[in-house]
N, C-alpha and C positions, 0 to 999 in steps of 0.2 A: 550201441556200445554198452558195455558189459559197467557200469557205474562203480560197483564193489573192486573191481579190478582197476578201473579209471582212478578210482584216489588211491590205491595199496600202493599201484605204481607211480603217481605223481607225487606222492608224497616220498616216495624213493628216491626219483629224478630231483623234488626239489633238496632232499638232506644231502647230494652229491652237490649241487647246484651253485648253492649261496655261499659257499663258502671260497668255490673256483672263482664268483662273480667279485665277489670282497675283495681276492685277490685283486683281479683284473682294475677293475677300478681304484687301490689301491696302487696299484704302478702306474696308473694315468693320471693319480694325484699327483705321485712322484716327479714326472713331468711338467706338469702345473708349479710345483713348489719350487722346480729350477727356473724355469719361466721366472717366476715372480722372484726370486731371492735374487739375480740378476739383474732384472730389470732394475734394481732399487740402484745398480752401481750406474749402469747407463743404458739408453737404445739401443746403441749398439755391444754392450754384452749381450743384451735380450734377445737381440739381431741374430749372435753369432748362436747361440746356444738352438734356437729357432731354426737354424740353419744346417747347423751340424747336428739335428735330432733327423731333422727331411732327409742325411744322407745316412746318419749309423739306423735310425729303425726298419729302413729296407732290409738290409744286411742281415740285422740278430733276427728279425721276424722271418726270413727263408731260413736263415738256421734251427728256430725253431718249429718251425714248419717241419722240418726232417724228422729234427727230436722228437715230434707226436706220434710216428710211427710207434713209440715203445710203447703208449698206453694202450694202444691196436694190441700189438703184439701179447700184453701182459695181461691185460685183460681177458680175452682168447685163453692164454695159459692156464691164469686164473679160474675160470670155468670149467675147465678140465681136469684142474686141480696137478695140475704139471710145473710145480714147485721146482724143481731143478734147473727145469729148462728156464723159468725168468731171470734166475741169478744170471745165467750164461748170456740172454738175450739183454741183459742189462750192461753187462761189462761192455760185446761187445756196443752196444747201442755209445756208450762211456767211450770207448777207444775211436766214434765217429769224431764224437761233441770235440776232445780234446784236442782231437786233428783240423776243426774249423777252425777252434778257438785259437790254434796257436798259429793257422794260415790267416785268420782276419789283423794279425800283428805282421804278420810279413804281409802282408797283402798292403796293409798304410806303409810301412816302409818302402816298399817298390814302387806306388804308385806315387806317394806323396810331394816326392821329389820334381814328379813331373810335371802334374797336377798341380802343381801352387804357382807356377810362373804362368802361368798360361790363364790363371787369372785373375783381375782385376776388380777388386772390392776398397768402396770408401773407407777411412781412416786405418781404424785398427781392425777391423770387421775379420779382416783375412786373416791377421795372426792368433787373434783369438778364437778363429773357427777351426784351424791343425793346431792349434795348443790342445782345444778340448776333445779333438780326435785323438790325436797323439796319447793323450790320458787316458780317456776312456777304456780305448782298446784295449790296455793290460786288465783290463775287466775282465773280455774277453772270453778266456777258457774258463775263469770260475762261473760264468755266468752256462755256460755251454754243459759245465758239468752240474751246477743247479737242476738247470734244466732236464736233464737225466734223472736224476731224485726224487723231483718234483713228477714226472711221468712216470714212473717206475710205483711212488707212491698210489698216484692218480688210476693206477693200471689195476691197483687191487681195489679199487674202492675206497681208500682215506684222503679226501681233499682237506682234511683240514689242515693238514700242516700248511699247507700252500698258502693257506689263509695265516697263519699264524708266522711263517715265516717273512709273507711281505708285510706285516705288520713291523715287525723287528727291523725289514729293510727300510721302510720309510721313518723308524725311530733312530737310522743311523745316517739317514738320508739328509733331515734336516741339520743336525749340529755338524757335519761334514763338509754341509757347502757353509754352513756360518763362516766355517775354520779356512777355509781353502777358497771362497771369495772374497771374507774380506781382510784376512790374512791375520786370524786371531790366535794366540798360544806360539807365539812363534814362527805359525807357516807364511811363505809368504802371500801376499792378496793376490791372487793371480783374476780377480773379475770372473766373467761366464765361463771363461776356459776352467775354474776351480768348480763345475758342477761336473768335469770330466771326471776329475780326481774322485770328487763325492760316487758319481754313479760305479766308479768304479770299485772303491769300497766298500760299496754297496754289493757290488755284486758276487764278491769273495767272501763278503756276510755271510749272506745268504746259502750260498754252498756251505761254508762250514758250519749254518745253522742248520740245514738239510740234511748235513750228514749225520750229524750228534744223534739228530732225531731218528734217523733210519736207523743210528746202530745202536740207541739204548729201547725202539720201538716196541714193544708185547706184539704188536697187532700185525708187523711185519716179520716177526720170526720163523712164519712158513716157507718164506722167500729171500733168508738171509741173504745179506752178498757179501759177509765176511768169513764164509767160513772155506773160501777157494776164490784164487783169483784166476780169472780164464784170459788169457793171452789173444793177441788179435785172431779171428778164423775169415777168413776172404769169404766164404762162400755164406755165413750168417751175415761178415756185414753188408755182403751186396741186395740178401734181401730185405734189410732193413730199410737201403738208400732205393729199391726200387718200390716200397710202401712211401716212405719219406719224404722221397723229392718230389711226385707229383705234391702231396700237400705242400709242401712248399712253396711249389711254383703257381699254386692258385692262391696263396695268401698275396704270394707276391703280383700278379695279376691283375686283385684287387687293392692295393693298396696302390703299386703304380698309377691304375686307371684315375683314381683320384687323384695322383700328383700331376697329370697329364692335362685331367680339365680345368686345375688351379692355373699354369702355365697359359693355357689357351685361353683363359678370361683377361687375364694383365693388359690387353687393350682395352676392354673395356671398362678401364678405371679402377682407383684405390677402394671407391666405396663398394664396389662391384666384386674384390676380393673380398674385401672385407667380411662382406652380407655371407659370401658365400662359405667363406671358412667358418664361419660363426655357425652356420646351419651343420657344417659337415664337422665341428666338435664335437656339437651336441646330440647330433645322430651319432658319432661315433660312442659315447658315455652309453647312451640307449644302445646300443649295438654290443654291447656286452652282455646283456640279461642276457635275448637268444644265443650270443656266442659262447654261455656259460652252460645254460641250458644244452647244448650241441657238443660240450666236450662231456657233460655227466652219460647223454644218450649214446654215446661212442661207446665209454665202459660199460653202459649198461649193456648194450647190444651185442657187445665182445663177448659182454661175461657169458650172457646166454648162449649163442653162436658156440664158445667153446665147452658148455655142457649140450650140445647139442640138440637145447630146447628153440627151436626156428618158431615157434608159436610165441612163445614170449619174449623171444628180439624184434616181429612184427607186432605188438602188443606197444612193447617198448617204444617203438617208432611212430605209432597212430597218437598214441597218448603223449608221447612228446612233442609234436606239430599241433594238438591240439591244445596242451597249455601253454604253450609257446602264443600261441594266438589268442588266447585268454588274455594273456600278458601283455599284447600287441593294441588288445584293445585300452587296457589300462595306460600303455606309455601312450599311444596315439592318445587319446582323450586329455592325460597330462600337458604333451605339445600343442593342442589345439585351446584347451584353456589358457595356459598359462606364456603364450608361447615369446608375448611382447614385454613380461617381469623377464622372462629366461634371457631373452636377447639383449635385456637393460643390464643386467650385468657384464654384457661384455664391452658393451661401448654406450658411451651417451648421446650419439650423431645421431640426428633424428631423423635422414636418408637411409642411413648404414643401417638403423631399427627397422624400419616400415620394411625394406626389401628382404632381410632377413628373415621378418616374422611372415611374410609373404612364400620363403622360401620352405620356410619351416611345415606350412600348410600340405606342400609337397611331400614333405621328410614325411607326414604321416599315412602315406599311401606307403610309402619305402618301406615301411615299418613290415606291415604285414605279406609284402613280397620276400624281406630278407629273412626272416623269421621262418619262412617252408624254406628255403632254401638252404638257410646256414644247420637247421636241426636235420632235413634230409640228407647233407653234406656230412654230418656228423656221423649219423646212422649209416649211410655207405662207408666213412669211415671202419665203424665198427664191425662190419663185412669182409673189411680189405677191400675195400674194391674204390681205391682212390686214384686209379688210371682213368676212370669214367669222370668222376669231379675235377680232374686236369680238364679233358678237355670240353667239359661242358662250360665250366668256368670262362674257358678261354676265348669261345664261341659268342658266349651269351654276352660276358662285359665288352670286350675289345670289338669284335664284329659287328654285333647287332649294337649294343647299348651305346658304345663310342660313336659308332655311326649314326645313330639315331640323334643322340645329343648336339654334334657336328652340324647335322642336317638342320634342327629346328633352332641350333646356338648359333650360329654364325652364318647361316645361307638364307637366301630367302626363296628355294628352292619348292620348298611344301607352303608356308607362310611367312611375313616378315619375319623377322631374326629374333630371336627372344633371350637371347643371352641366358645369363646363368637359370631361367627355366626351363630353356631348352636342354640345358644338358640334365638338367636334374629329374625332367620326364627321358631325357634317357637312360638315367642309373634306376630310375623304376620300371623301365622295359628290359634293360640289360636282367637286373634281379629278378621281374618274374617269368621272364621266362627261363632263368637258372632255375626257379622256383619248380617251374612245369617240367622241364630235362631233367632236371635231379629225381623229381618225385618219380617221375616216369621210369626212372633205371633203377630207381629201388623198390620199384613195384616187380623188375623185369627179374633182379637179384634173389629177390625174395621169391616168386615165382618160381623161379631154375632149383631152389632149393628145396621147396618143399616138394617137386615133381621128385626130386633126388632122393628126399627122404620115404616118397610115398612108394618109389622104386625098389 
């Protein structure tokens, strides 16, 4: 490895990086802070809000999953220096968002009606769980067209707004649900259902802090999108939704997969959830670095790809799996020290601790399987070639890794039954071998391309 080139470029990847990561973890405080400003009214707000997050963050995260298609997109353009064409790829990518956005409100309308008799939740649990759907959802299309913004910016290389903008959204985050849980200045208290109101506030912020910035920007006026509006074109947006929606359906995939082995534990016990969400919080906060790391190596990759330097997108991609794994060795070491202070924060049961920090020893195997996988994920990204990340995704979690976890969680088919360690060696067999299938098809990608270029 070429060293002088190894830092020029990580120190690239890292000034896109930290700022996409601030984000990220910035919106997962955001969650945290409704969690906890509810909890203070009662369990069961905390219940409800906990409840109707497990059903609306499936939703926006396939939607956003689509929406990443643009930084592919823009990034590419960007490298090619085909400034016209992003305005146009932007609008339409905008005429997807606003068409989710405004089908995710019809969508709780039609189905809500049917969906609430059918089931059956202690006290108020149920009304405060479609109160805070019901809210939220007019969030909706501002969040859908955020998102656009935010990708569009993402696509030429400025993450910082993204970072400055979720700053402003959790400065309007907190006094929001102050006002709207516990019904202060007038509003009424509406309890956890009033962090719907909030996020949704939140998320009309955000776009029209997004926009302010896109349209007073210096740094984006190679790529205006106000000087022509482009009208829907069918044939751009179907290639947008055919880069978009496999990403989407491998986020969604992954996040399923984990709501699937939460479900399959509740036999075996409260404490037994408990250990085990506590590990898959805290792996998911860690799951941000490389998932931060993985959207800078997209742009990067793109940018390259569309000046048609194939040397310095594979550059790009070596050098981002490898500080990513620099990295890996850093948080693993953090989880392995510290791993039973981490778990004391979440609860003080001293069952729900021991198995936890025992599960957490796990998490640091996870660490450096998801780390080649999600930065290899990213870099096929930035190829386009995210038909291959569909179904590797889909093979690797659901197939092998679900079944893997099944087999050693709950059968005692291979060995007695190991509950939640057995599924958690299966989300580290699931992940590397995404790990080894990804690497492999972006060796295969990269290959195809340079036989092309040598052609």
């Amino acid at each position: 490895m070429n060293l002088p080139s190894f830092f020029s470029h990580t120190k690239s990847l890292a000034k896109l990086t930290y700022p996409i990561l601030i984000a990220q973890l910035i919106q997962n405080l955001m969650g945290f802070v409704d969690i906890v400003m509810a909890g203070r009214v009662s369990a069961i707000d905390m219940a409800a809000v906990a409840v109707a997050n497990s059903i609306w963050l499936p939703l926006i995260l396939t939607v956003y999953g689509i929406i990443m298609a643009l930084a592919v997109i823009v990034s590419q353009l960007a490298g090619a220096k085909n400034y016209l064409a992003i305005s146009e790829q932007t609008y339409q990518t905008a005429w997807i968002a606003l068409t989710l956005g405004l089908s995710l409100i019809g969508l709780y309308y039609l189905l809500a009606p049917i969906i609430s008799p059918t089931i059956e939740l202690e006290g108020n649990l149920k009304p405060l769980l479609f109160d805070y759907l019901q809210y939220i959802i007019w969030g909706a299309p501002g969040y859908c067209l955020y998102l656009v913004l935010r990708n569009y910016s993402e696509g030429l290389s400025y993450t910082k707004p993204t970072m400055v903008i979720s700053i402003i959204g959790l400065l309007v985050n907190i006094p929001a649900n102050y006002i709207f849980i516990y019904g202060e200045f007038g509003a009424p208290a509406l309890g956890g259902a009033g962090c719907g109101v909030a996020t949704a506030i939140v998320y009309w912020a955000m776009f029209i802090g997004m926009l302010i910035y896109t349209f007073n920007s210096k740094k984006l006026k190679q790529a205006t999108l106000f000087d022509r509006l482009y009208w829907p074109n069918w044939s751009k947006i179907k290639n947008i939704l055919s880069l978009g929606i496999p990403i989407a359906l491998s986020i969604l995939f992954e996040v399923s997969l984990f709501a699937v082995v939460a479900i399959i534990l509740v036999p075996f016990g409260a404490e037994t959830v408990a250990s085990h969400q506590i590990a898959l919080n805290f792996s998911g906060l860690i799951f941000m670095v490389p998932l931060s790391l993985a959207m800078a190596t997209t742009i990067k990759v793109g940018h390259a790809i569309g000046n048609n330097d194939h040397q310095k997108a594979k550059d790009y991609t070596i050098h981002a799996i490898v500080l990513g794994l620099l990295l890996a060795i850093f948080t693993a070491t953090i989880t392995i020290l510290f791993r039973i202070p981490i778990v004391s924060m979440y609860t003080t049961e001293l069952p729900v601790i021991e198995l936890a920090a025992n599960i957490m020893l796990l998490a640091t195997l996870y660490q450096f399987s998801d780390t080649v996988q999600v930065v290899s994920a990213g870099a096929l990204r930035g190829y386009k070639d995210t038909k291959s990340i569909l179904y590797i995704t889909f093979v690797s979690y659901w197939l092998i890794g679900l079944t893997v976890g099944v087999v050693l969680g709950v059968t005692n088919w291979v060995v007695p039954k190991m509950g939640p360690y057995g599924f958690w060696i299966g989300f580290i067999t699931g992940l590397s071998t995404a790990a080894i299938l990804l690497s492999w098809r972006l060796k295969i990608v990269q290959g195809r391309l340079a036989l092309k270029t040598n052609n």
